[in-house]
C-alpha positions as CSV (number, residue, x, y, z in Angstrom):
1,X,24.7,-4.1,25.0
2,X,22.8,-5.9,22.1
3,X,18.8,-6.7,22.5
4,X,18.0,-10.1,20.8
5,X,14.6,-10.7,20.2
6,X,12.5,-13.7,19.2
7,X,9.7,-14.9,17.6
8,X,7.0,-16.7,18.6
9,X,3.4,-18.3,16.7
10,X,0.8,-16.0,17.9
11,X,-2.1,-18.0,16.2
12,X,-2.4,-21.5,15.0
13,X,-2.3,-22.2,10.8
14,X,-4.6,-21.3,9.6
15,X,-6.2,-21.9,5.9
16,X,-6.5,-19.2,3.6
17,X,-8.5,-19.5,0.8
18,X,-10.1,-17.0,-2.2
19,X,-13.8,-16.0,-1.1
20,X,-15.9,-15.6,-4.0
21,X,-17.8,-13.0,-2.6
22,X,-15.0,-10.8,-3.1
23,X,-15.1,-11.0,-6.7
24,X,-17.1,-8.9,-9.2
25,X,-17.0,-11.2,-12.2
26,X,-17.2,-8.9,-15.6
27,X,-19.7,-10.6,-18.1
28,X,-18.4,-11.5,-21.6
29,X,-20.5,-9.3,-23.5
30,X,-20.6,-9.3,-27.7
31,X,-18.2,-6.4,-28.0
32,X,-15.7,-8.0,-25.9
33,X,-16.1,-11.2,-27.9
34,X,-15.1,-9.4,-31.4
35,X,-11.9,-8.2,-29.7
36,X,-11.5,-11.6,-28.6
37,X,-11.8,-13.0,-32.0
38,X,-9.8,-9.7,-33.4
39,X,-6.7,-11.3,-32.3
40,X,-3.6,-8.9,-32.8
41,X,-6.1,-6.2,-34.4
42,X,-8.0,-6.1,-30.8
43,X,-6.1,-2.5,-29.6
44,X,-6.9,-0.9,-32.5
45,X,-10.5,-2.1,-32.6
46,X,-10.6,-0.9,-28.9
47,X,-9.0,2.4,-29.5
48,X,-12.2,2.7,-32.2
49,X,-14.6,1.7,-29.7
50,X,-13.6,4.5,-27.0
51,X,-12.9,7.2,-30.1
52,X,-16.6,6.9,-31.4
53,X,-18.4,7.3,-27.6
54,X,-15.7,10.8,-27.6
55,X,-13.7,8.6,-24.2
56,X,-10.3,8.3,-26.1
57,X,-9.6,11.9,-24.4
58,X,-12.1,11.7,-21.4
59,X,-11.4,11.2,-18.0
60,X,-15.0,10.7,-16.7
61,X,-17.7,8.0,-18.5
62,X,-20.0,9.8,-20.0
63,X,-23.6,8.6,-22.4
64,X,-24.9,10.8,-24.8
65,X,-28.9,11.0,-24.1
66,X,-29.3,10.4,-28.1
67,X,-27.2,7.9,-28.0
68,X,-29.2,5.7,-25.0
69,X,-31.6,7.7,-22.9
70,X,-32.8,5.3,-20.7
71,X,-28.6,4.4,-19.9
72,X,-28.0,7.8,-19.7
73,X,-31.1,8.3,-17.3
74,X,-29.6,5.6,-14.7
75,X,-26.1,6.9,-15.0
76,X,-27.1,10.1,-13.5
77,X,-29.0,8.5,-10.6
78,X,-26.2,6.2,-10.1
79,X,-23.5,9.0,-9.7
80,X,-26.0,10.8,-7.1
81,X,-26.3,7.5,-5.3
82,X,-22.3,7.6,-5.5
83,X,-22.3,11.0,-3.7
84,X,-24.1,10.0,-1.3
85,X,-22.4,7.2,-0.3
86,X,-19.0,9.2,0.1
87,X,-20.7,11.8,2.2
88,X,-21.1,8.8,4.8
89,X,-17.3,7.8,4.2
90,X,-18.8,4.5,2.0
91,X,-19.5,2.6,5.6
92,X,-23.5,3.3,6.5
93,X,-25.6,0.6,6.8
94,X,-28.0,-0.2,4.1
95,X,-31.1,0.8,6.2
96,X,-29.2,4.2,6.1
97,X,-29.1,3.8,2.2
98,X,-32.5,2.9,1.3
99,X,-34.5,5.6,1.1
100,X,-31.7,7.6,-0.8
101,X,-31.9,4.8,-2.6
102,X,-35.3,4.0,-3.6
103,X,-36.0,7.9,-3.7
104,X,-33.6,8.1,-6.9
105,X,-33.9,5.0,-8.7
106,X,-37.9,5.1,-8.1
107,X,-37.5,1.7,-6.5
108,X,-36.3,-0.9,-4.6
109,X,-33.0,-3.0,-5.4
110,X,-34.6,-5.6,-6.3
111,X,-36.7,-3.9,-9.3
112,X,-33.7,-1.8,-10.0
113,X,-31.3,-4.8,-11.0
114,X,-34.1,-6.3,-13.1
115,X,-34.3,-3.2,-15.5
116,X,-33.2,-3.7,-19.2
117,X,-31.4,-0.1,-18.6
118,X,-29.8,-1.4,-15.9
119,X,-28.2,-4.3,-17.2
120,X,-27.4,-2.8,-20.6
121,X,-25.4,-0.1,-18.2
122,X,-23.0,-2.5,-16.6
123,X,-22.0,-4.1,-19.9
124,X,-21.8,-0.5,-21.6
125,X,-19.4,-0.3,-18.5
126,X,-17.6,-3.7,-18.7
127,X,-17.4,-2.8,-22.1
128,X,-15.7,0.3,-21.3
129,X,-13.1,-1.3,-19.3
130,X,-11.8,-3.8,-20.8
131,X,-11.2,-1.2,-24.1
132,X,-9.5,1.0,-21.8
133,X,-7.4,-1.8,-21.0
134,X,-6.7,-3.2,-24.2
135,X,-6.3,0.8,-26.0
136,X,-4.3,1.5,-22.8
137,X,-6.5,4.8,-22.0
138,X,-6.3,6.9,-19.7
139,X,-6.2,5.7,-15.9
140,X,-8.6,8.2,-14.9
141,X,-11.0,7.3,-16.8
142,X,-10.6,3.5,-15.9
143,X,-10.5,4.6,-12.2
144,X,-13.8,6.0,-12.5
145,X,-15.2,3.0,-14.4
146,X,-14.0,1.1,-11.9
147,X,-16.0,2.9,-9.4
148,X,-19.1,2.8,-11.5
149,X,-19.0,-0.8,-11.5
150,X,-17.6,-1.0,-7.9
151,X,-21.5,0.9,-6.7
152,X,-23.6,-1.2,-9.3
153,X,-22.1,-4.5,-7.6
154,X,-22.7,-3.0,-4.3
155,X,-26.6,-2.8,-5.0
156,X,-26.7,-6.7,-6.5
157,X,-24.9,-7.8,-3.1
158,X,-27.7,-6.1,-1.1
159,X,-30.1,-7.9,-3.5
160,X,-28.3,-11.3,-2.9
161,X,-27.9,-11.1,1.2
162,X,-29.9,-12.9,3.4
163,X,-30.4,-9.5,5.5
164,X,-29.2,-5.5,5.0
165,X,-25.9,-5.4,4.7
166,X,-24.1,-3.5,7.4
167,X,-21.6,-0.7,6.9
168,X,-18.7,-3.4,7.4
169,X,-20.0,-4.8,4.8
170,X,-20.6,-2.1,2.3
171,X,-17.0,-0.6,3.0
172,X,-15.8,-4.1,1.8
173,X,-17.8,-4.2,-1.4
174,X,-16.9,-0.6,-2.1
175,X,-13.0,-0.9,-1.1
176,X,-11.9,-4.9,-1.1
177,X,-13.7,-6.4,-3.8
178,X,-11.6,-7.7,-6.8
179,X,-13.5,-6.8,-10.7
180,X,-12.1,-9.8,-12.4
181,X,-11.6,-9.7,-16.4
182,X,-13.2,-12.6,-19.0
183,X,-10.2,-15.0,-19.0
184,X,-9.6,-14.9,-22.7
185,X,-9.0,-10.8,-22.2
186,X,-5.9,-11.9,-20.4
187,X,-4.7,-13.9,-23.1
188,X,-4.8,-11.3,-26.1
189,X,-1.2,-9.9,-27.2
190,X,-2.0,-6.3,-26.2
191,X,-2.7,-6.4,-23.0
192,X,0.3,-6.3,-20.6
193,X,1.0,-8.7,-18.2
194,X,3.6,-10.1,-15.9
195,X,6.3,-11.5,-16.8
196,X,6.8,-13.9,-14.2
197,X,3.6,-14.9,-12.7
198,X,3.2,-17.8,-9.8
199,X,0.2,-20.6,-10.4
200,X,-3.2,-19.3,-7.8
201,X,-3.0,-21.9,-4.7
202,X,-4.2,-21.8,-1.3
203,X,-1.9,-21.9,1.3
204,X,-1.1,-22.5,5.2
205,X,-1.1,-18.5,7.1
206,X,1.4,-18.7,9.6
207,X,1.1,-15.3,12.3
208,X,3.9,-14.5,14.6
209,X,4.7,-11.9,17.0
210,X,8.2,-10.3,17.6
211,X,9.1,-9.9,21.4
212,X,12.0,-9.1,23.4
213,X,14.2,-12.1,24.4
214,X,17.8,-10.8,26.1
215,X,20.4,-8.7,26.4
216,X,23.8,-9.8,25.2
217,X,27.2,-8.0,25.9
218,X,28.5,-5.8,23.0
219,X,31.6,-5.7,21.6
220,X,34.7,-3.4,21.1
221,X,33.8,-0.5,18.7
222,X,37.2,1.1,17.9
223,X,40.8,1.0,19.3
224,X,43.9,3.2,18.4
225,X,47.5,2.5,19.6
226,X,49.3,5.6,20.3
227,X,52.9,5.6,21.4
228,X,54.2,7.0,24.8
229,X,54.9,10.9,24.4
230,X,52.2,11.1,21.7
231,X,48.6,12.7,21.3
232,X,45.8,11.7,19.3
233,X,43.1,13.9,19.1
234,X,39.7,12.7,16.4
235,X,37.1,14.8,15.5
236,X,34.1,13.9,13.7
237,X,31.2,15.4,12.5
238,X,28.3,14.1,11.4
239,X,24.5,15.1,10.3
240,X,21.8,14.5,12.9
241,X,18.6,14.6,11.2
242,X,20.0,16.9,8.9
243,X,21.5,19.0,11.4
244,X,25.5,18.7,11.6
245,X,27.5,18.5,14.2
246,X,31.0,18.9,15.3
247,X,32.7,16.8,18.2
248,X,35.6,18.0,19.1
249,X,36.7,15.9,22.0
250,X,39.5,17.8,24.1
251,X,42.7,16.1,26.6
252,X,42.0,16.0,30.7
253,X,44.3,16.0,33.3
254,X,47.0,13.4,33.2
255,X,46.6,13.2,29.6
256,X,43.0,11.5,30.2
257,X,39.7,12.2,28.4
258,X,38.1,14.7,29.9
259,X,34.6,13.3,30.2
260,X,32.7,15.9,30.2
261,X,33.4,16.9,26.9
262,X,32.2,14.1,25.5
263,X,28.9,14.8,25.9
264,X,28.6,10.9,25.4
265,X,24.7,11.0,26.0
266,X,24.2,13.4,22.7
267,X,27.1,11.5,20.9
268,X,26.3,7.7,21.9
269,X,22.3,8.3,22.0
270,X,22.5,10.5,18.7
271,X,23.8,7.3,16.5
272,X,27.5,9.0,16.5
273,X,30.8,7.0,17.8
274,X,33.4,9.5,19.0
275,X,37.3,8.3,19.6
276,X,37.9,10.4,22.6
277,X,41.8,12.6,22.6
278,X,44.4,10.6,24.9
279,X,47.6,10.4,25.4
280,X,49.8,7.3,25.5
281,X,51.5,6.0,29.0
282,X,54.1,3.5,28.8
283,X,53.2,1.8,25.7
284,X,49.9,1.0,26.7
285,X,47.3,0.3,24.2
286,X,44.2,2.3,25.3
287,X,40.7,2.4,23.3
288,X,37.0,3.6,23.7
289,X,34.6,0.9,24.5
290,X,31.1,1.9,22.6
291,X,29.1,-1.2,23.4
292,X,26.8,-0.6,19.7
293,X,26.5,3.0,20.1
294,X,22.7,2.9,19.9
295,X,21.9,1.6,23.1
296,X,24.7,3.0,24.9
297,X,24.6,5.4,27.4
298,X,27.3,7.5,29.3
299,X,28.4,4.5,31.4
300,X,29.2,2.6,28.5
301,X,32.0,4.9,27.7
302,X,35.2,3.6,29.4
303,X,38.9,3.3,29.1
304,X,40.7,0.0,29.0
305,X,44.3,-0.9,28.6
């Protein structure tokens, strides 16, 4: 027997549309502006950049304290702030967060964002990025750049919510959100980039379900014509989950299969299709009826002629 199933619309259309809450817009800092205006010389200028702050071989950001002390300072506080969100699986609510928080950053959000070492650390970081990208670094390193930035837009969405953001909410700005690059980054000749690329729309969601509809009968797997005072005799063997296995399907009485050696529920059920030893009678033409093999059972196996 063959199952047909259907489909049905589970939900009405429904509109989907980009939410800009999900995006963590990169600035477009000076540095990136003289690769911008570097043209064709932009990789190598990039490959410079991460070579002179020792990242060309790195795969974790690092800041010399001589070279910035106060970037440096919030790096470190940032990366405990990062452990301690992955200890709670990055879903605790904020109220959870804050006095972590505040305890290592000697402050609340809203102070912290303000800070000239703050905001000279996600551009350091931006900057970072996008020279990874254009230098094609390592994707370790990029990975935990990305993370960097991923935490330091976590702390301006608290500062921008109406209330404490929940751990829903968190998990999404740690895991969903979507660092978008300046737009003239895309359009420099060493970065890569699709080949074929379809034009950003919004679009009509459509959600359907899967269920089962009928049965319909099967039809006729095999058939052999054996001539009167003739045996056939078939054996097949085939791997089972990796395990092999012979069928070796013997002659009953009357020159009849013998059913029982079959074993039709191991061979039908087990995705194999067995042509059963018989012996021709009077010119008739006699087959095996299998009914698609994976949903038939013992029954299912039948002589007709």
């Amino acid at each position: 027997m063959g199952e047909v199933t259907s489909f049905r619309q589970a939900r009405a259309p429904q509109r989907s549309a980009e939410d800009e809450g999900k995006r963590l817009a990169l600035p477009e800092t000076a540095q990136i502006g003289e690769w911008l205006d570097a043209g064709d010389n932009a990789r190598e200028n990039a490959s410079a950049y991460l070579a002179d702050r020792d990242l060309d071989t790195a795969t974790r950001f690092a800041i010399g304290a001589e070279e910035a002390e106060a970037e440096a300072a919030i790096l470190a506080r940032l990366r405990s702030f990062d452990r301690e969100l992955l200890r709670n699986g990055n879903a605790a609510d904020w109220d959870d967060l804050a006095e972590n928080f505040e305890e290592l950053f000697d402050g609340d959000p809203e102070n912290v964002v303000e800070r000239d070492s703050w905001g000279a650390l996600f551009e350091r970081l931006s900057d970072t990025l996008v020279a990874i990208l254009l230098a094609r670094g390592d994707p370790a390193l990029g990975a935990d750049v990305v993370r960097l930035l991923l935490v330091m837009g976590l702390v301006r969405a608290e500062v921008e919510a109406a209330a404490a953001l929940d751990a829903d909410a968190v998990f999404s700005a740690l895991r969903w959100r979507t660092i978008a690059l300046p737009p003239g980054v895309l359009l420099l000749p060493s970065v890569m980039r699709s080949i074929l690329a379809r034009r950003p729309g919004v679009s009509d969601l459509y959600v359907v379900r899967e269920e089962w509809n009928r049965y319909e009968p099967g039809e006729i797997a095999h058939i052999e014509n054996v001539l009167q005072g003739e045996v056939k005799r078939s054996i097949i063997e085939k791997g089972d989950y990796g395990r092999p296995r012979r069928i070796d399907n013997a002659v009953g009485p009357a020159g009849l299969p013998d059913h029982r050696s079959l074993r039709a529920q191991d061979v039908l059920a087990g995705r194999h299709v067995a042509c059963p030893a018989y012996r021709g009678e009077g010119g008739h033409v006699r087959g095996v009826r299998t009914d698609q093999g994976r949903h038939a059972s013992r029954r299912d196996l039948r002589l007709f002629g």
